[in-house]
N, C-alpha and C positions, 0 to 999 in steps of 0.2 A: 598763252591766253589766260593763266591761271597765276600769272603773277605779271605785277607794275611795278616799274622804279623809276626814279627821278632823280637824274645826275646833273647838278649845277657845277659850275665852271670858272669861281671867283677868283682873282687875285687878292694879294692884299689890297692894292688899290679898285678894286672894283666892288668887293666882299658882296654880300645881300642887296638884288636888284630890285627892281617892279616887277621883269618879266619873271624871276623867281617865286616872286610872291605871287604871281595869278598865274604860275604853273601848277606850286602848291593848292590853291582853291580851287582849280579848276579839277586834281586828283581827288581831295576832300569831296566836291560837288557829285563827279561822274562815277567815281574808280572808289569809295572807301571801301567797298569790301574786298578789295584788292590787299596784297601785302607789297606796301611801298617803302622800299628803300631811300633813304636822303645821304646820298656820297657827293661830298663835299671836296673838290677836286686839287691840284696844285699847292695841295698842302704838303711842301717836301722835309720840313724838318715834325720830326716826332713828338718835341718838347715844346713847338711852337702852336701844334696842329691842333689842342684846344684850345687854345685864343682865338685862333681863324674861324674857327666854326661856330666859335660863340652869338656871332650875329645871326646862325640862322634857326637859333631856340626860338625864333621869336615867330616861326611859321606853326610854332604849336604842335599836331599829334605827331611831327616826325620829329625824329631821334638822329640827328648830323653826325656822318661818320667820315674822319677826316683823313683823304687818301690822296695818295700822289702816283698817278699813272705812269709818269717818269721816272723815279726809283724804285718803284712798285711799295712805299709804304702802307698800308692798312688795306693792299688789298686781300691778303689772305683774309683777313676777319668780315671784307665784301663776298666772299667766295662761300665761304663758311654764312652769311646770312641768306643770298640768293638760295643757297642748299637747304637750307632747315626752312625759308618758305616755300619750298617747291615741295617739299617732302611733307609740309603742313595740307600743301592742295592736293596731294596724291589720297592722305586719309583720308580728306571732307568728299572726294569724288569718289559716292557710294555707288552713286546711279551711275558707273560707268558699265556699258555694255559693248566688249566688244566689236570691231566688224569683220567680216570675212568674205572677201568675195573671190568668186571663183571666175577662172581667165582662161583662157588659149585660143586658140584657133578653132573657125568652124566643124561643128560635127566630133569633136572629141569628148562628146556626156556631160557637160558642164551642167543642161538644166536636168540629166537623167542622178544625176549625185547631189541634187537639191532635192528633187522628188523622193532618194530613196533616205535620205536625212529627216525629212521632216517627214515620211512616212503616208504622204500623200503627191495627185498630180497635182503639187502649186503650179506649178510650168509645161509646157505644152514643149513634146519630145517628138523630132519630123527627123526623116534621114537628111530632108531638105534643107539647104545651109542657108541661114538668114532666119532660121522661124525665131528666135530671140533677137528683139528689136533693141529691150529698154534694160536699163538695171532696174531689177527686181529685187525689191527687199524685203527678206522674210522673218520672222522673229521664230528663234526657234530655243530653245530647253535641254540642255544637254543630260547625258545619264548620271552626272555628280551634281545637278541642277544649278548648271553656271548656265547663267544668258547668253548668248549671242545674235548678232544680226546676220544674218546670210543674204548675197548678194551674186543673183545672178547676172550675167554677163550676156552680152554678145560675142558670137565670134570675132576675133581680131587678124584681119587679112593685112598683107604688105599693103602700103599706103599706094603703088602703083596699079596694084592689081583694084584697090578700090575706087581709084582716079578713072582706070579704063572701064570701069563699069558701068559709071557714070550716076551711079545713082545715090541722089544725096542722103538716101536713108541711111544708106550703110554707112555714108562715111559719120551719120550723129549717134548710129550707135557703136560704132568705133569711139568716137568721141568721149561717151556716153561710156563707155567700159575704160578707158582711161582717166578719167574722172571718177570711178567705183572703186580704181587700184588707190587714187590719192584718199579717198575718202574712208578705205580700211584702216587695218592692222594689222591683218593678217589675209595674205594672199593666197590661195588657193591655184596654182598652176597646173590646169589637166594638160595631160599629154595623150595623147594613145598608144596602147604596145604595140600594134603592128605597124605604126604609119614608123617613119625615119623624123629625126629629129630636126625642122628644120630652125631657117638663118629667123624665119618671124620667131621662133620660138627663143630663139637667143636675145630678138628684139625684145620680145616682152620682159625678160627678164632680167636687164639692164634695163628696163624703164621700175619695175620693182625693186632693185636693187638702190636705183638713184632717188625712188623716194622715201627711200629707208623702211621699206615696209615686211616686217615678218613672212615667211614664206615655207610652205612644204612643196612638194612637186608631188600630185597624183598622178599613175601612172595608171590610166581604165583601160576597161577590156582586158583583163591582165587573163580573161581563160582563152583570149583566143588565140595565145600564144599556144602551138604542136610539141608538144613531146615534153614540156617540160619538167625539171626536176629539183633538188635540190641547190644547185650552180646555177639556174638560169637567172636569177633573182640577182646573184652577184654580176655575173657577164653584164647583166643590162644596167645595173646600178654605174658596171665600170662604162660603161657606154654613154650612160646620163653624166655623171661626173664631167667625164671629155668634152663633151658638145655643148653642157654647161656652165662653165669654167667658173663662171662669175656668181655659182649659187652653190660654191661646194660645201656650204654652209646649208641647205637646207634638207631635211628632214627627206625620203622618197617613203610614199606610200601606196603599197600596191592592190586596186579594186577592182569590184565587175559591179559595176553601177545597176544596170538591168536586173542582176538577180541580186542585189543588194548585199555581196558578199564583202564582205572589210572595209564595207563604208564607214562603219560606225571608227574606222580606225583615221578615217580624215578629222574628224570635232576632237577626238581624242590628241591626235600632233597638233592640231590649232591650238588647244587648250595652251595644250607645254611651248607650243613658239609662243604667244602668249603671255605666258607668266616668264621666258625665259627676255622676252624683250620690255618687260616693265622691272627685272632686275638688279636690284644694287649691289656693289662690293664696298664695302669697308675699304676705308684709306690704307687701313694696316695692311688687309688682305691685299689689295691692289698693289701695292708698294714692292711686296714679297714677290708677288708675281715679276716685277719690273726686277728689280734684283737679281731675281733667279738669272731670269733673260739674257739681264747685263753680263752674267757671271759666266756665263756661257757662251756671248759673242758679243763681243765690244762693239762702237759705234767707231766705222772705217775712218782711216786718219786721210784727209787732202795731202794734196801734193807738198804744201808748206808746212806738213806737218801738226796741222789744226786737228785735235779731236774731239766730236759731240760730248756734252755732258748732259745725262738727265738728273736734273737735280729732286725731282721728285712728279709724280703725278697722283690726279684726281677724277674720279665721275662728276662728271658735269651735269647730265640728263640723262633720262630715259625715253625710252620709247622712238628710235633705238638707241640703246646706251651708246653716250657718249664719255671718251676719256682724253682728258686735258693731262699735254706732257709739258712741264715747263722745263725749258732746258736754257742752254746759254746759247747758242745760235741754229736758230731753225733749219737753218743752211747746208749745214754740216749735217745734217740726216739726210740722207740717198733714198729714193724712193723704196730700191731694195730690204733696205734695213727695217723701213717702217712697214713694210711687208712682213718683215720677221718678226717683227714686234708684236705686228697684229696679230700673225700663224700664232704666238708663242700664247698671249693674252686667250686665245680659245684653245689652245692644247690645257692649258693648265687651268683657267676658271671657267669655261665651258660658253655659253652663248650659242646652242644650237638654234636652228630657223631663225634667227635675226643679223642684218648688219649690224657693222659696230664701225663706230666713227673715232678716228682716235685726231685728234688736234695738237700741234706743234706751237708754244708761244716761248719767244726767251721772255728769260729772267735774267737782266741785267745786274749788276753790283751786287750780288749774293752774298759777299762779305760786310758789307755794310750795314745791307740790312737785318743778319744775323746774329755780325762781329763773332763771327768766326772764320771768318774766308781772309782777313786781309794778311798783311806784312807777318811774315813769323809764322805762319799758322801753315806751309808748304803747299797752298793751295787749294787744302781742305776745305772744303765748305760745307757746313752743316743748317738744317734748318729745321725746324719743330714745326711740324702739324699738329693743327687742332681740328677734328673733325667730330662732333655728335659726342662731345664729350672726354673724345679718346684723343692722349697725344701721341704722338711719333717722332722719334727721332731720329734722320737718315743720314748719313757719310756720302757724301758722293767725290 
């Protein structure tokens, strides 16, 4: 939302159209405080690709940059501008606050851990399940005085159980608290210590995970667990882990909401999933990681004896990071491996409380467009990154 481009699609016989030029005025008109790119497409020779683009100086504030989606030429320097303006929108958005809403199933303290965060009754606390209707959004101040929004929730019941009920309330604010998970940051997942972990609760948290949204897991009521000591804390963490397979990325924090004991310790993990899911790594740093990875376990050979090459990767985005593998056929990575990939990418550069999305695209003719991969060269292919000023140079 914070950045426009505009990709025309000329041949030599087609070059600079109508509908090009009143896509340009129409970005000029709606979009200029946008950063618009102008990639200027099927431009496949290098030495030719400023003659082709020379017809489109003529749309004025955009700069033609001439690429060929089919050899991949100019797109590293397209990769490299899309980055340095997304990174331009990340400083200008000062007024960022922010959101956090809090989830689970009925009667687990969700509105009792907004009241004792903001230090007042914002919400209304019933043993009664149902008394939170709406998403409730509250503006709240942290102790380092970082902003955030806070969002309370409904409880979220099996879609059967709220079918048989019958009653359409429930199901809009069912609705209504799935639409607060897409419109955070950072998710709040109560649970309670004494209840069992259930299959909604695995629901919720594949539906957090598939929207890429930061996440800690509170664990309330944690005094009404008997006898315990210092191992209880592990037992249950290993018990969380288990039931929740698909978040063993996230952060567990343990409270008693009512008497406001280790609340203040939930805005505190938010903070850090937070800052740990608007994250960047450096190309260099990234690379290393990949590397290491590689050096450690290859990418499995087919049966014909084909084996994966990554010839290098990039972040693409934030929030949640994303990382672009460009390799030579996406195919030839086993879902396995890009399991391992990804385990390896958060043992070594971290990303606690956030997904991380990693993307597979080849790169085709690596030696051509390097000229170092072809005839003579054993295979080698090498290629130079340029990212934020810094080059790299990798072997693969």
């Amino acid at each position: 939302h914070l950045f426009g481009s505009v990709i025309s699609k000329p041949t030599e016989q087609a070059g600079l159209t109508a509908a090009d030029v009143e896509i340009a005025d129409w970005l000029r008109k709606h979009y200029s405080h946008k950063f618009v790119i102008l990639a200027v497409n099927k431009c496949e020779s290098p030495k030719k690709g400023i003659m082709q683009v020379s017809d489109f100086w003529t749309l004025g504030s955009f700069s033609p940059l001439p690429i060929s989606a089919l050899s991949g030429t100019g797109t590293g320097e397209l990769l490299d501008l899309v980055c340095s303006g997304l990174a331009k929108a990340e400083e200008q958005d000062e007024d960022y606050v922010p959101a956090i809403s809090i989830v689970g199933r009925p009667n687990v303290g969700k509105s009792s851990i907004l009241n004792a965060l903001v230090g007042e009754d914002r919400t209304i606390v019933s043993p009664i399940s149902g008394t939170t209707r709406d998403a409730i959004d509250t503006e709240f101040t942290g102790p380092d005085g970082q902003k955030f929004r806070l969002i309370d929730t409904a409880g979220i019941r099996k879609r059967a159980a709220v079918a048989s009920s019958g009653s359409t309330t429930e199901a809009l604010s069912v609705n209504r608290a799935f639409r607060a998970i897409r419109r955070s940051d950072v998710v709040a997942l109560v649970i309670e210590a004494m209840a069992c972990i259930t299959e909604q609760d695995f629901k919720i948290a594949e539906r957090i995970e598939k929207e890429g949204k930061g996440c800690l897991i509170v664990v309330n009521k944690w005094d009404t667990i008997p006898n315990k000591n210092q191992q209880s804390a592990v037992y249950y963490e290993q018990d969380v882990r288990e039931k929740l397979r698909i978040l063993q990325w996230a952060p567990i924090v343990y409270a008693t909401a009512i008497s406001g004991h280790s609340v203040d310790r939930v805005i505190v993990a938010a903070s850090e999933v937070e800052k740990e899911r608007s994250r960047r790594l450096s190309t260099a740093t990234l690379n290393q990681v990949v590397q290491e990875a590689l050096a450690f376990k290859s990418p499995p050979r087919t049966r014909g004896g084909k084996r994966g090459r990554i010839y290098y990767c990039t972040q693409a985005a934030i929030r949640p990071p994303t990382f672009v593998f460009f390799v030579n056929d996406a195919n030839l990575f086993p879902e396995t491996y890009r399991r391992y990939m990804e385990k390896q990418l958060r043992k070594d550069a971290g990303f606690p409380g956030t997904p991380i999305r990693l993307l597979w695209r080849n790169r085709r003719k690596m030696g051509k467009m390097d000229g170092g991969g072809g005839k003579g060269s054993g295979g080698r292919a090498q290629l130079s990154l340029k990212s934020r000023g810094r080059k790299l140079a990798l072997t693969s």
